[in-house]
DRENPA-3360 file (N, C-alpha, C; in nm, 2 decimals, always signed):
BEGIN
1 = XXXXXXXX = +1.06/-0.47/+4.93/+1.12/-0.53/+4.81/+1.07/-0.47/+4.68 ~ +0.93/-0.42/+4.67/+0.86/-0.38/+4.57/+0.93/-0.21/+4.56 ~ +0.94/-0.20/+4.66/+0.96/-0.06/+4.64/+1.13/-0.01/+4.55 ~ +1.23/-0.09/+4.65/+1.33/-0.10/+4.62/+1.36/-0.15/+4.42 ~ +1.30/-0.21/+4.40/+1.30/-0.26/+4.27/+1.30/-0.18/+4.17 ~ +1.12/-0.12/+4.21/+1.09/-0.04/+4.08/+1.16/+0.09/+4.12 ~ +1.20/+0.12/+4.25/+1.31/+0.28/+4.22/+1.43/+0.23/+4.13 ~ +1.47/+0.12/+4.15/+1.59/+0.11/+4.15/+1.59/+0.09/+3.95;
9 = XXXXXXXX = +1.48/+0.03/+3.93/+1.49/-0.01/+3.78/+1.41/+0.11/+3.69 ~ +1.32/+0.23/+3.77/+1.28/+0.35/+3.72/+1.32/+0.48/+3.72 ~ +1.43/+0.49/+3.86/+1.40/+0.64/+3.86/+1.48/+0.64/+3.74 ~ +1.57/+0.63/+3.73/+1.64/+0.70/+3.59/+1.53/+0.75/+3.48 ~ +1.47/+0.65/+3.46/+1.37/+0.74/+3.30/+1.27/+0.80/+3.41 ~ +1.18/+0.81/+3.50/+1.09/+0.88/+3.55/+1.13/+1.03/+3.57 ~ +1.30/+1.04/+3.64/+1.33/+1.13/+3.64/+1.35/+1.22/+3.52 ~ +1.42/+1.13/+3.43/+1.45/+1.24/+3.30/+1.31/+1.31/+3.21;
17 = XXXXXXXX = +1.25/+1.23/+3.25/+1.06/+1.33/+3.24/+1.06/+1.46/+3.26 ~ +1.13/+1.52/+3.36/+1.10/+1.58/+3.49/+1.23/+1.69/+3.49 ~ +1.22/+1.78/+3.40/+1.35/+1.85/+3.33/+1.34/+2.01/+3.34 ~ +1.18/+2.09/+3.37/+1.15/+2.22/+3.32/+1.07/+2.20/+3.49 ~ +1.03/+2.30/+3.54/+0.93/+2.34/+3.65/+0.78/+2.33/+3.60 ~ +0.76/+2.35/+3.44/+0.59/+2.33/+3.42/+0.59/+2.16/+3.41 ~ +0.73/+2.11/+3.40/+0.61/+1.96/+3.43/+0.69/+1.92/+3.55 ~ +0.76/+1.97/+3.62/+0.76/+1.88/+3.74/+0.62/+1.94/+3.83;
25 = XXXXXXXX = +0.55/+2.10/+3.82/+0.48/+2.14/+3.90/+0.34/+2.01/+3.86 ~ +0.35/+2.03/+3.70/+0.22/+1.89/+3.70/+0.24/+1.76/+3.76 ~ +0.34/+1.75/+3.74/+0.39/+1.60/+3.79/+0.34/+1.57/+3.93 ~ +0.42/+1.70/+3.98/+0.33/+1.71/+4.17/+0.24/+1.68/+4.22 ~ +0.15/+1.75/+4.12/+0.04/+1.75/+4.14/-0.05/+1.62/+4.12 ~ +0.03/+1.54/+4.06/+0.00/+1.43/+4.01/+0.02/+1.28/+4.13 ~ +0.15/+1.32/+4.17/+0.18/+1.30/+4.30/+0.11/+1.23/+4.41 ~ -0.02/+1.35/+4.43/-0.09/+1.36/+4.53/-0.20/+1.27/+4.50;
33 = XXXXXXXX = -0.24/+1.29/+4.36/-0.35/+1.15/+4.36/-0.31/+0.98/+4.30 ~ -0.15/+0.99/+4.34/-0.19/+0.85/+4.31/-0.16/+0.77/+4.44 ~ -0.07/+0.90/+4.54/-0.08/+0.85/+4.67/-0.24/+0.82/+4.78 ~ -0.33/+0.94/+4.67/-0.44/+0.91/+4.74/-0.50/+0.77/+4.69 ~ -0.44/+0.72/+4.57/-0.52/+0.59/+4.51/-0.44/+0.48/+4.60 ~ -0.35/+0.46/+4.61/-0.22/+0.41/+4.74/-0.30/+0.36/+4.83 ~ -0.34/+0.51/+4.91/-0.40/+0.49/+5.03/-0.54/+0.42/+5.03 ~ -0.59/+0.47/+4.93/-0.72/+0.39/+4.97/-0.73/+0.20/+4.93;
41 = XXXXXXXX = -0.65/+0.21/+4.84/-0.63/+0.06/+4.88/-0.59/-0.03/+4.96 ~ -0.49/+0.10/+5.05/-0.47/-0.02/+5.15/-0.59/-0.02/+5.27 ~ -0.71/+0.05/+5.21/-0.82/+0.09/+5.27/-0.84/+0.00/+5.31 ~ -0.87/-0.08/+5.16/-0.95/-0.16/+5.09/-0.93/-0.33/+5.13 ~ -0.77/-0.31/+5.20/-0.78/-0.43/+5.24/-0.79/-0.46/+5.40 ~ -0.86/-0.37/+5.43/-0.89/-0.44/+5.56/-1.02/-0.50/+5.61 ~ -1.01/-0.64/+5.67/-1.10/-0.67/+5.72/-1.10/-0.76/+5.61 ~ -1.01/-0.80/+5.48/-1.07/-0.88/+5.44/-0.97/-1.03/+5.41;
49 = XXXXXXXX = -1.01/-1.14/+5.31/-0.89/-1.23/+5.34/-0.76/-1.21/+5.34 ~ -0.70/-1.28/+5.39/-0.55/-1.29/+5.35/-0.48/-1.30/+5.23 ~ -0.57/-1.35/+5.10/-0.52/-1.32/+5.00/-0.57/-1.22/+4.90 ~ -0.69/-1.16/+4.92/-0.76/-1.03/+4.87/-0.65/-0.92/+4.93 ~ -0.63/-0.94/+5.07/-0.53/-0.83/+5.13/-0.42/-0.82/+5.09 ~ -0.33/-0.97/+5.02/-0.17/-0.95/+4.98/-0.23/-0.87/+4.82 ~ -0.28/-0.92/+4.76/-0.32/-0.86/+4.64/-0.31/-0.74/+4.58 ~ -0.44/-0.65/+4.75/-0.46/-0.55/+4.68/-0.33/-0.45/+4.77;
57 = XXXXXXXX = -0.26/-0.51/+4.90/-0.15/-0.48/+4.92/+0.00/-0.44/+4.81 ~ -0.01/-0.54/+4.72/+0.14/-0.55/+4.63/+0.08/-0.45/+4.51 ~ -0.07/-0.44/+4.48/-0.13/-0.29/+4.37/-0.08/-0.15/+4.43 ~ -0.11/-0.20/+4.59/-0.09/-0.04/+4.64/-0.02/+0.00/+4.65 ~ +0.13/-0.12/+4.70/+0.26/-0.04/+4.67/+0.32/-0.04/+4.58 ~ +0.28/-0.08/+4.47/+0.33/-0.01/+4.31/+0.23/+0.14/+4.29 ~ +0.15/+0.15/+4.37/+0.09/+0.29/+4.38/+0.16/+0.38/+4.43 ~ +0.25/+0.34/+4.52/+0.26/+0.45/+4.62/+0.42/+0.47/+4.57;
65 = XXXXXXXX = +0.48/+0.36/+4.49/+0.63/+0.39/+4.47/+0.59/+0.42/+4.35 ~ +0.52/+0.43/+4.26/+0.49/+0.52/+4.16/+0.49/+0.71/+4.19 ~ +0.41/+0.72/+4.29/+0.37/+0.86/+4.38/+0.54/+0.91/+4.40 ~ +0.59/+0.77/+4.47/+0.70/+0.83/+4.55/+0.82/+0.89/+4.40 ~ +0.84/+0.81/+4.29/+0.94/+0.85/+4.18/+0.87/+0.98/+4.16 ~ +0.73/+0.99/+4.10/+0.70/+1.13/+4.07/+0.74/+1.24/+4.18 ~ +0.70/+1.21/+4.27/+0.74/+1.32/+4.42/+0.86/+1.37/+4.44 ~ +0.94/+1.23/+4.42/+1.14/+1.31/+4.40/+1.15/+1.35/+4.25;
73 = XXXXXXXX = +1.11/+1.31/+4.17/+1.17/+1.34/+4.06/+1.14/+1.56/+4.04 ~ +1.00/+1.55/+4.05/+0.96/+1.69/+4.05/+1.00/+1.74/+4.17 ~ +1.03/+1.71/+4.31/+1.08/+1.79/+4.37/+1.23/+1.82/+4.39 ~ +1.30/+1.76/+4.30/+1.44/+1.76/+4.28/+1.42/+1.86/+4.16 ~ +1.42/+1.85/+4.08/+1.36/+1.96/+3.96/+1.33/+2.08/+4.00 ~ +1.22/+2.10/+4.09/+1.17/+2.22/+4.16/+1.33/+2.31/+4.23 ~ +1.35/+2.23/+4.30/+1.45/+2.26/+4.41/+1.55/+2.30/+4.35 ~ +1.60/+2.24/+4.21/+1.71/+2.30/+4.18/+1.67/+2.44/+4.04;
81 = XXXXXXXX = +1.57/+2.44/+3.96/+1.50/+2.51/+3.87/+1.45/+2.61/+3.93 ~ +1.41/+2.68/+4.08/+1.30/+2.77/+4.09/+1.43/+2.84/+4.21 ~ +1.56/+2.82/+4.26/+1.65/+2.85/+4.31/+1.75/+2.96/+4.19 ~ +1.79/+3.06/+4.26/+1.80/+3.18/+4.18/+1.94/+3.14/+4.18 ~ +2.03/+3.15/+4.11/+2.19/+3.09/+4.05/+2.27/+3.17/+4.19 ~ +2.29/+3.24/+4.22/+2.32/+3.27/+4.36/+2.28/+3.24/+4.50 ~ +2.20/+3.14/+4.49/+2.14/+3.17/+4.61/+2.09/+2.98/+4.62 ~ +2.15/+2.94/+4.53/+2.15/+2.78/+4.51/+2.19/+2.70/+4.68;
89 = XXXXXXXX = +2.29/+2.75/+4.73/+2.32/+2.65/+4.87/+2.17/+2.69/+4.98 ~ +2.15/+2.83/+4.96/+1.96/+2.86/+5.09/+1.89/+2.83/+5.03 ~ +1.86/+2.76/+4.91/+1.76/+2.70/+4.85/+1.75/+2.60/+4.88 ~ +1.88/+2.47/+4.85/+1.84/+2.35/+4.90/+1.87/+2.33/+5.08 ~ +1.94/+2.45/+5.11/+1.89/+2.38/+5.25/+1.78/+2.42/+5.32 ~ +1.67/+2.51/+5.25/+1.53/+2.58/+5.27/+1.46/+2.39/+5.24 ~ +1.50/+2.37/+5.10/+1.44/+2.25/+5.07/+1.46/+2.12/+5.15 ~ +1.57/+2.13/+5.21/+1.62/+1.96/+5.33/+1.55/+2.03/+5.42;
97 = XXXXXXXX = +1.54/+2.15/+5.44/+1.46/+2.15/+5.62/+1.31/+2.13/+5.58 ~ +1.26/+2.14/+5.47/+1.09/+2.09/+5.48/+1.07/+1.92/+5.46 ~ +1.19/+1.88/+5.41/+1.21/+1.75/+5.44/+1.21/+1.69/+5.56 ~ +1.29/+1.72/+5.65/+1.31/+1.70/+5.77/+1.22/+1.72/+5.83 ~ +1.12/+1.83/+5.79/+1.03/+1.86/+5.87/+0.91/+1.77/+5.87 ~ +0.88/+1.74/+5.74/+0.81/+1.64/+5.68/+0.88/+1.44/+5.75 ~ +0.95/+1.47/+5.74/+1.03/+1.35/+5.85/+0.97/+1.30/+6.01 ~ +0.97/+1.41/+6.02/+0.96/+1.43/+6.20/+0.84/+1.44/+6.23;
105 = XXXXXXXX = +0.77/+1.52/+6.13/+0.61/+1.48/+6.13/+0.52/+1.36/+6.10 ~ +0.57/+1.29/+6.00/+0.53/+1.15/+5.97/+0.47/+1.06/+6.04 ~ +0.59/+1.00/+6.16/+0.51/+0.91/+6.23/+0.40/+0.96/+6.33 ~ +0.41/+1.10/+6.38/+0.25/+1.08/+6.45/+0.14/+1.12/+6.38 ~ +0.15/+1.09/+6.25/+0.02/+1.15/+6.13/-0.01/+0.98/+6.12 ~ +0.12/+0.89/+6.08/+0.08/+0.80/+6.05/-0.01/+0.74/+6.19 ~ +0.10/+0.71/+6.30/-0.02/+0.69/+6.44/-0.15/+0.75/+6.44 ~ -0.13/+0.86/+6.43/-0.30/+0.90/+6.40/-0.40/+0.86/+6.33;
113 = XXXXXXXX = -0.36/+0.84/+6.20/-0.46/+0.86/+6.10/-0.45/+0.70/+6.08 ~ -0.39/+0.62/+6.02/-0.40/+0.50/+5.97/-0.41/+0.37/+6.07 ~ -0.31/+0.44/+6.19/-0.28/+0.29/+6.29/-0.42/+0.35/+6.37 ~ -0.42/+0.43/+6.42/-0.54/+0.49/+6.53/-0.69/+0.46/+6.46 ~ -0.76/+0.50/+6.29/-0.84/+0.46/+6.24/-0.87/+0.40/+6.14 ~ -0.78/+0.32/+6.11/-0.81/+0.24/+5.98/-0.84/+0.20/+5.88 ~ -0.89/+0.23/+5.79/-1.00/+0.26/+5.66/-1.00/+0.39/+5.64 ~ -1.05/+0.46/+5.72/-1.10/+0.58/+5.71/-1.01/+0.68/+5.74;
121 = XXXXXXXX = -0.89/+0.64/+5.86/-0.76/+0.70/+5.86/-0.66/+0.70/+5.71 ~ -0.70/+0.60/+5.65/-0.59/+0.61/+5.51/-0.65/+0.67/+5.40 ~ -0.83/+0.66/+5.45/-0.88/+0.79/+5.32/-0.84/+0.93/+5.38 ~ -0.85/+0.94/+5.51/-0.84/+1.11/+5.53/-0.64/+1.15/+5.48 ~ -0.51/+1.01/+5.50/-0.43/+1.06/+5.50/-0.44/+1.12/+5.31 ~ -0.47/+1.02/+5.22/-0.50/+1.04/+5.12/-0.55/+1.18/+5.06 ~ -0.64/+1.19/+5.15/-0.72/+1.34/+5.09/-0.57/+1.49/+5.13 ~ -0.50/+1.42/+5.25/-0.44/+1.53/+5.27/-0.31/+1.50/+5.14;
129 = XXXXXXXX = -0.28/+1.43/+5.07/-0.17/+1.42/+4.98/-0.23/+1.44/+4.89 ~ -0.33/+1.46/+4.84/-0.40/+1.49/+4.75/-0.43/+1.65/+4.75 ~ -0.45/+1.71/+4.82/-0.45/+1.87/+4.88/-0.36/+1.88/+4.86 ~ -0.26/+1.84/+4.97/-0.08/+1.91/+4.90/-0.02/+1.92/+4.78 ~ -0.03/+1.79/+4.77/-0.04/+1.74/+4.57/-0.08/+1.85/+4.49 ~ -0.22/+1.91/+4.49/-0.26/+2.00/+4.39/-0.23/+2.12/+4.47 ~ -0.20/+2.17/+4.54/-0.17/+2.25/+4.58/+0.01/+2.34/+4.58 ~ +0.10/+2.24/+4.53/+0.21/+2.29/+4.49/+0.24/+2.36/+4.37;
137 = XXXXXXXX = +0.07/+2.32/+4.27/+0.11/+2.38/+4.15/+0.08/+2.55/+4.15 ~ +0.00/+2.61/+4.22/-0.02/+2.74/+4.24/+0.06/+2.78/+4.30 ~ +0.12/+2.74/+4.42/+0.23/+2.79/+4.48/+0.41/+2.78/+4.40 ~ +0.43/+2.66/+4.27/+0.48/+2.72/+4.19/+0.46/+2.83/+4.11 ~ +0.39/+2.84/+4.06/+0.31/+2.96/+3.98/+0.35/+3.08/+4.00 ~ +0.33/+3.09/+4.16/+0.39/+3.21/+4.25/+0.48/+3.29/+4.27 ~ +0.59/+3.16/+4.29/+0.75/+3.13/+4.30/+0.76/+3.15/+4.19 ~ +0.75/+3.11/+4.06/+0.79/+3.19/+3.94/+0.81/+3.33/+3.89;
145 = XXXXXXXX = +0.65/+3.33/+3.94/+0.58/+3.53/+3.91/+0.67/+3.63/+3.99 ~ +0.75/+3.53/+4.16/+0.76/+3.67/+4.20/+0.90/+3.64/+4.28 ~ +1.02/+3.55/+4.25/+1.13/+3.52/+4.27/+1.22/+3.61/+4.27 ~ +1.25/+3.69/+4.14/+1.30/+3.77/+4.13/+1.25/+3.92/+4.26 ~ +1.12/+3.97/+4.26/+1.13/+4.03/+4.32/+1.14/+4.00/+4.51 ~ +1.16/+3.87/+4.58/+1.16/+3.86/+4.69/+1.38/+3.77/+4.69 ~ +1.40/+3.78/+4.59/+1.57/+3.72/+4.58/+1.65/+3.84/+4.63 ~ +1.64/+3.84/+4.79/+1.73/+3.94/+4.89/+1.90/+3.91/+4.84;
153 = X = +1.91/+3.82/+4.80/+2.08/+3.78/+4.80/+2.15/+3.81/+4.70;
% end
């Protein structure tokens, strides 16, 4: 319900932020740590009351649907801004298949990491969105510098 809300009453302005590749690549990057702040709260509620836990539950998922607006907004931006004007249809479906791929992978990361260890499973998933997170901005960087010369089409 929280989630649905604030996309529903944000993306419009979060998106329009989110217009050039130097700030959706920050934005990304940005991404990654508030999903890591996300996760560790829902660290944070385990093991403890039932009302400490709804609490710091309803912080985390205004955490994490914050993460999630910045994440589409810049990777919609990316996808269509770092795609060479010909070659726009193998870009986004280069871009839906890491989706998909990211899809299919999910639930045994989640089984692993958070249902399998608890606390410590939602810091490590954290750290790894937090790595990705900062790590799309050099790999834009990349894709800028050297598009032109790898655009076979």
């Amino acid at each position: 319900m929280i989630n649905t809300t604030v996309v529903v009453l944000f993306q419009v302005a979060v998106s329009r932020r989110v217009e050039t590749i130097a700030v959706a690549a920050r934005v990304i990057s940005w991404y990654g740590l508030v999903f890591f702040a996300a996760c560790v709260m829902f660290a944070l509620a385990q093991g403890r009351s039932p009302l400490w836990a709804a609490v710091v539950f309803v912080v985390a998922a205004l955490a994490h649907v914050l993460g999630e607006l910045l994440q589409a907004a810049a990777q919609f931006c990316l996808s269509q801004e770092l795609a060479i004007e010909r070659a726009q249809g193998q870009y986004q479906g280069l871009s839906s298949t890491g989706y998909s791929l990211a899809a299919m992978l999910a639930p045994s990361v989640i089984v692993l990491l958070p249902i399998r260890y608890g606390a410590t499973g939602w810091v490590v998933l954290g750290l790894l969105f937090a790595v990705i997170g900062l790590l799309v901005r050099p790999a834009v960087a990349w894709t800028e510098a050297t598009r032109s010369r790898y655009a076979l089409i």
